[in-house]
N, C-alpha and C positions, 0 to 999 in steps of 0.2 A: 504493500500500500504506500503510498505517495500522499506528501502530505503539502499545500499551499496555505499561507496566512493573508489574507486583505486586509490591511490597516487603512482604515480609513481618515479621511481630511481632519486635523486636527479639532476642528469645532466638533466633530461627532465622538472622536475619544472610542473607541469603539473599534473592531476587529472581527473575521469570523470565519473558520477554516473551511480549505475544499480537500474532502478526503478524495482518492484516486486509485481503484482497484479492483479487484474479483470478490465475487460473493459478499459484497458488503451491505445487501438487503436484510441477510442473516446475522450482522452486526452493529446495525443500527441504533440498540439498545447500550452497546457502548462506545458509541462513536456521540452522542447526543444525551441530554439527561433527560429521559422523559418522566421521569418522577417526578420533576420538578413543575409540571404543569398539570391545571386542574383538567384539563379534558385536552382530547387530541379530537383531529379531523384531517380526512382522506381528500383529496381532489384529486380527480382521474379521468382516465378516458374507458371507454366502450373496452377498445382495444386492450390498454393496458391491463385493461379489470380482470380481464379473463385468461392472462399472463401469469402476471407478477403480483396481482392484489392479497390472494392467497399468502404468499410468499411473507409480504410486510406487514400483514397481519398477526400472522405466527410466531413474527420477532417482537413482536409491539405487548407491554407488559398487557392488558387486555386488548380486546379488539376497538375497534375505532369506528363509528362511524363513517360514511365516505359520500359524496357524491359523484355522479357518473357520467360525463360528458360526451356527446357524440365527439367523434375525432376532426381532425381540422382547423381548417382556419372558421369552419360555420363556428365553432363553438364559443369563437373570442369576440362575444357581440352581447349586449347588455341585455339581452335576452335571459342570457343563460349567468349572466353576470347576477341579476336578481333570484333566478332560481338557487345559486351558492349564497347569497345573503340569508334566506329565506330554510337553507336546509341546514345553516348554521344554527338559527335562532331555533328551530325546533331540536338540534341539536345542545340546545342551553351552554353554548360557544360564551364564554364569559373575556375578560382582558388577560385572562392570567393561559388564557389556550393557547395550543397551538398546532397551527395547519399545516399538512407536508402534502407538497405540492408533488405528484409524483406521477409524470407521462413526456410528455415534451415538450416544445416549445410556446405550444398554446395554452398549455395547463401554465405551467409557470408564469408564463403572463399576465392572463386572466388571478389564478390564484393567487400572485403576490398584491395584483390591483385590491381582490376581495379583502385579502388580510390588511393592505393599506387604508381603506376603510372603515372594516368594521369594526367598530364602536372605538372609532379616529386611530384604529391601529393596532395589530396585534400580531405577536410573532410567528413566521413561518422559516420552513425548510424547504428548500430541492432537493428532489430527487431525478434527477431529467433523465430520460430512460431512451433520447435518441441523440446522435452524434451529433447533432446540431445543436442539441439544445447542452448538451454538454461541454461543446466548445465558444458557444456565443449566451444564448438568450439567458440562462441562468445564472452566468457570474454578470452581478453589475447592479444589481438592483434596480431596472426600468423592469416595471409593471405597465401593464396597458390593454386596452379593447380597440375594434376597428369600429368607427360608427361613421354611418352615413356613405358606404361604397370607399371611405378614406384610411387605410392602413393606419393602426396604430396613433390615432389622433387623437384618443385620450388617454390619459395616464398619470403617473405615480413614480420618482424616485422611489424607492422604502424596501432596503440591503433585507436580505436573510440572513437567518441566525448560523445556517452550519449549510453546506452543499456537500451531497454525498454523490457520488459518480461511481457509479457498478456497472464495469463496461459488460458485465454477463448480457446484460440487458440488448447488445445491439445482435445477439445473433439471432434472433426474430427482426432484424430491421432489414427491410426489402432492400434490393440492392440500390435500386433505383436513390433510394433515398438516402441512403450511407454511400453516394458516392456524390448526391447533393451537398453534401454536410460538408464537403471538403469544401466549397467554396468559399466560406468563411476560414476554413484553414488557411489555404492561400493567402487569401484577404492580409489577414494577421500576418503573415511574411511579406506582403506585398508591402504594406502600410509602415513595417517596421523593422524587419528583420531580413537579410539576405538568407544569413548561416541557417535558419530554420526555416526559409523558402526554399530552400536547396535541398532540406531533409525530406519537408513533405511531399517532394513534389522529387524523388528519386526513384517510386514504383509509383504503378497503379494504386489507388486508394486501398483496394481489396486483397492487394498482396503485400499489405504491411501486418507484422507478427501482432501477436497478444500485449507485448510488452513494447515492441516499438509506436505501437497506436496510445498506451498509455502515456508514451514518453509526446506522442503527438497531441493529445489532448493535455496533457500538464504543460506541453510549450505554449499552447492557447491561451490556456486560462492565466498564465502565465504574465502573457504579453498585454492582457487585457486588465488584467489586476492592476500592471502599474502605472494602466492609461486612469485607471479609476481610481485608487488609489490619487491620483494627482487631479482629479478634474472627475470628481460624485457627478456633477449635474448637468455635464456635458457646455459650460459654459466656455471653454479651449479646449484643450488636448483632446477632450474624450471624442470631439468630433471627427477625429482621423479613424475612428472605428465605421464610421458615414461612408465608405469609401465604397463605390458601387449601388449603394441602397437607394441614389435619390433617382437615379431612372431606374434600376432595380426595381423598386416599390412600384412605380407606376407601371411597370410591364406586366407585374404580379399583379396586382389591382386589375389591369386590363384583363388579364390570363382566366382570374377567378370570376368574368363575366361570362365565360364558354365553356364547353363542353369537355376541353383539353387544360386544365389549369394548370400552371407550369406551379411546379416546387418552390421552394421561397429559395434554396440555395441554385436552382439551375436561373429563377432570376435575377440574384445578386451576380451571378458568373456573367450574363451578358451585361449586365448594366457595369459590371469592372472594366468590360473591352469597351462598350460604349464612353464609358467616363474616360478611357485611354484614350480615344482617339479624339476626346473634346478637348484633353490636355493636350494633345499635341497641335489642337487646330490653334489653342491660343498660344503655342510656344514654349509650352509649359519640359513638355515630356518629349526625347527625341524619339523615333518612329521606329526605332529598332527596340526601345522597350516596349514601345504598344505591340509589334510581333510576338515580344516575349510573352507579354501575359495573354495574349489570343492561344500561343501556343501550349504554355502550362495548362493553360484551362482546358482544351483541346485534350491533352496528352492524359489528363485527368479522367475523362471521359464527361466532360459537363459543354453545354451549350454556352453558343458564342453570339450566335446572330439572333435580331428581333424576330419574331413571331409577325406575319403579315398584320400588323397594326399602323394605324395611321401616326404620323411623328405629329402632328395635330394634336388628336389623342393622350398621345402618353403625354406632349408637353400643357396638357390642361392639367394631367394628372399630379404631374409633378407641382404645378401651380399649389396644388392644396398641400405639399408636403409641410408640415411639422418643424421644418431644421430652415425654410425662409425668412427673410427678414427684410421687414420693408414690402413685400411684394415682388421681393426679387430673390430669385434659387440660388441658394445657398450648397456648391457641392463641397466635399471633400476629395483634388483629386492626388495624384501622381507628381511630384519631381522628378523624381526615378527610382529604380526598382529599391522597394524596400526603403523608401522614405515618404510618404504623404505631406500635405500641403493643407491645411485646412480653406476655410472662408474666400471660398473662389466664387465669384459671380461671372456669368457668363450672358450676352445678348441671346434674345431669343430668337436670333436668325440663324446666328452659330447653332445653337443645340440642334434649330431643325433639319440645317444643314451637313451637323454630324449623325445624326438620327438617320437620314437618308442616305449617309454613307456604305456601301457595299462592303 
């Protein structure tokens, strides 16, 4: 087991460890003090439930209540945001509880927004049980729902107490999607690191070991600790973790309107080539790095190019992103390989112009 500490910005005084390892659903009970709270509470998915719920139930000094989310991005909508408030209070969820948030990257979300609320706050856990959510959505503490057709437009700062990462978990995860999850790996070397760009992106996603995947996800969480760690609330630094997401999201958004909705990591992977070649339209990034990262993504097996969507479109979409300012897009792009740039603004003739780019 592998162990990371997050110390947080001095105002918060405050710290809270990410364990990193095998069968550590079965260890739970001494990785966290659950004695210490008056009641526990489950959040999950469909999927999960019928996995792994068994499983943390068994190690949990009684059994816990839980709720049970269809799987998805459907589930992160205040819909079902009200049904967890509602299945807490009949669960007599008091301030002294606490929630463990345990599926992937929608649970976590959702789950940390519900615990940032209810009753103005109360402690939860991860447990992210897909390679995405264990290398991006759960260290960092943004909580959030998508409302109104708009990715992730409402939300919550509010850290977890402990993150437990039991890579058992990923060999139920379809291929498809454990080889989405790399694109945030990359990201994380693209944005910061060469020497651990170089590592993840040496096999195929799927032919890296038991133990060098673990060494891949502790370099993540890793690199992302000490964006956060410097910058909680994404006011600077944290915003180089942006890097692909602001056409990303809109591609995804568009995606989740059709019958084919593309992955949240196969859309951050185009929207990283896209934001490369915007970098290079404004001089930013020379064009033999925009090859490189078409190519790692490529050699990854993740998608590169837009989905027949209007550059119209996605750039409405983008308009409502979260991370603007003024009414003007706000990207996070490329210097070069393994250095990001934050608070780049760009003309909207350029974006459409790179958007339409082949």
């Amino acid at each position: 087991m592998k162990k990371i500490t997050i110390t947080l910005p001095p105002a918060e005084q405050r710290e809270y460890p990410i364990y990193i390892g095998t069968d550590l659903i079965a260890k739970i009970a001494t990785l966290i003090n659950v004695e210490k709270y008056s009641k526990l509470f489950i959040i999950t998915d469909q999927i999960i439930e019928g996995l792994f719920l068994e499983k943390l139930q068994k190690n949990l000094p009684e059994k816990a209540p839980f709720i049970s989310l269809p799987p998805g991005e459907q589930a992160k909508d205040i819909k079902y945001l009200t049904k967890i408030w509602k299945a807490m209070i009949d669960a007599h969820m008091d301030r002294n509880s606490l929630i463990i948030n345990f599926g992937g990257g929608v649970i976590g979300d959702i789950g940390g927004f519900a615990a940032s609320t209810y009753m103005r706050g109360i402690e939860f856990i991860n447990i992210p049980t897909t390679l995405l959510a264990q290398v991006d959505e759960s260290v960092g503490g943004k909580t959030m729902i998508d409302f109104h057709g708009i990715k992730n437009i409402v939300g919550t700062f509010y850290q977890p107490s402990t993150i437990i990462i039991d890579i058992d978990t990923l060999r139920t995860l379809p291929k498809r999607e454990f080889i989405s999850s790399f694109a945030e790996i990359i990201k994380h070397g693209l944005i910061k690191d060469r020497t651990y760009l170089e590592f993840v992106t040496s096999k195929k996603p799927q032919d890296f070991t038991e133990s060098e995947l673990i060494d891949i996800i502790k370099g993540s969480c890793e690199i992302k600790a000490e964006i956060v760690q410097n910058d909680e609330t994404e006011s600077g630094l944290r915003k180089l973790i942006n890097f692909g997401h602001t056409i990303g999201h809109a591609v995804e958004a568009l995606s989740l309107e059709t019958e084919n909705p593309l992955l949240h990591g196969e859309a951050v992977s185009i929207g990283m080539v896209e934001e490369a070649i915007l970098a290079e339209k404004i001089g930013l990034l020379p064009s033999a790095d925009v090859k490189r990262v078409k190519e790692l993504l490529e050699a990854a097996g993740l998608p590169t190019a837009i989905p027949e969507y209007q550059s119209e479109d996605i750039l409405k979409k983008m308009k409502s992103d979260k991370k603007n300012v003024g009414g003007k897009i706000n990207f996070t792009l490329l210097r070069e390989i393994g250095k990001g740039v934050i608070n780049q603004t760009v003309a909207d003739d350029i974006i459409i112009e790179s958007l339409k780019q082949p």
